[in-house]
C-alpha positions in Angstrom: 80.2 74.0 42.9 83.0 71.8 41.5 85.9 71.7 42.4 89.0 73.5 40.8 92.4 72.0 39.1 94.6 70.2 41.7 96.8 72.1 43.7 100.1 70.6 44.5 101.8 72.2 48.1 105.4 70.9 49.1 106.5 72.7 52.5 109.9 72.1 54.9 112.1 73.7 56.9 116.2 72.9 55.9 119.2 73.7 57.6 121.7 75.7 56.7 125.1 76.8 57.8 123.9 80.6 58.4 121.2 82.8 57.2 122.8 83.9 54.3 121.0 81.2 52.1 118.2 81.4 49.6 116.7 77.8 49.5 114.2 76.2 46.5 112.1 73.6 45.6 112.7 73.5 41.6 111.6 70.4 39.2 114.5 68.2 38.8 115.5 67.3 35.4 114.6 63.8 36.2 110.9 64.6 36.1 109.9 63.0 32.4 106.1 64.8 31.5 104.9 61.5 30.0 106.6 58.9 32.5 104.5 56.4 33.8 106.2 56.4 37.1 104.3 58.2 39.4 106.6 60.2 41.5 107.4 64.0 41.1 111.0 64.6 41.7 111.6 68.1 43.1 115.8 69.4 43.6 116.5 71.3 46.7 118.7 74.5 45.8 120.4 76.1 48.4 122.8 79.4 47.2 124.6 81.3 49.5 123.9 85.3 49.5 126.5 87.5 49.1 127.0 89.4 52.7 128.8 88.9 56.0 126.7 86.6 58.0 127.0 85.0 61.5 128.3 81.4 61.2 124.9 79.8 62.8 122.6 76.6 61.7 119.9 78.6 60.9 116.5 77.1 59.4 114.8 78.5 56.0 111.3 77.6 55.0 110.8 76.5 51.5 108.0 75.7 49.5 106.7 74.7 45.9 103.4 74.6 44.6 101.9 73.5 41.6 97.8 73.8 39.8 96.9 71.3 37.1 95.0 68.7 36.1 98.4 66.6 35.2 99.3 66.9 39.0 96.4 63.9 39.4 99.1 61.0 38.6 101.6 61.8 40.9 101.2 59.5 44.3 104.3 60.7 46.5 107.4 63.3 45.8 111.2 62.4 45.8 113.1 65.6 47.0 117.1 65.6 45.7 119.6 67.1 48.1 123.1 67.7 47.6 125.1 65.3 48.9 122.2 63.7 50.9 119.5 60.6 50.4 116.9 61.9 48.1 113.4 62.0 50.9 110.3 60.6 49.7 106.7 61.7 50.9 103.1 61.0 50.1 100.9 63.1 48.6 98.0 63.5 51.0 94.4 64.9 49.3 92.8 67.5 51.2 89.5 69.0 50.8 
């Protein structure tokens, strides 16, 4: 049997200042659908819940995962973090 569309998986762990935090992988607008560059830029949201919280460096997964056949061109991912280095990673296939 063939297989199916790609599947794109992008997985961390980030740190934030408590555990009141909701944390995403989003598309950042720099991703251009017809660029020729073959990096997918991802943004790293982090918003704050509302709530009283203890004041601990916690760590929150995040994730973001993609099918399609466009996902093919796309050799590494540049992640964008506020007021941080953007982090670059290869894209491994897996089987």
């Amino acid at each position: 049997m063939p297989p199916g569309e790609p599947t794109l998986r992008v997985s961390g762990e980030v740190e934030v200042p408590h555990p009141g935090y909701r944390v995403d992988l989003v598309p950042a607008i720099t991703t251009q659908p017809d660029s020729p560059d073959a990096t997918l830029a991802l943004q790293l949201e982090k918003e704050p819940l509302d709530g009283v919280f203890p004041q601990v460096i916690s760590v929150c997964s995040v994730e973001y995962e993609k099918t399609g056949l466009e996902l093919d061109r796309f050799d590494q991912v540049r992640i964008f973090r506020l007021e941080q280095d953007p982090v670059e990673v290869s894209i491994e296939d897996v089987y």
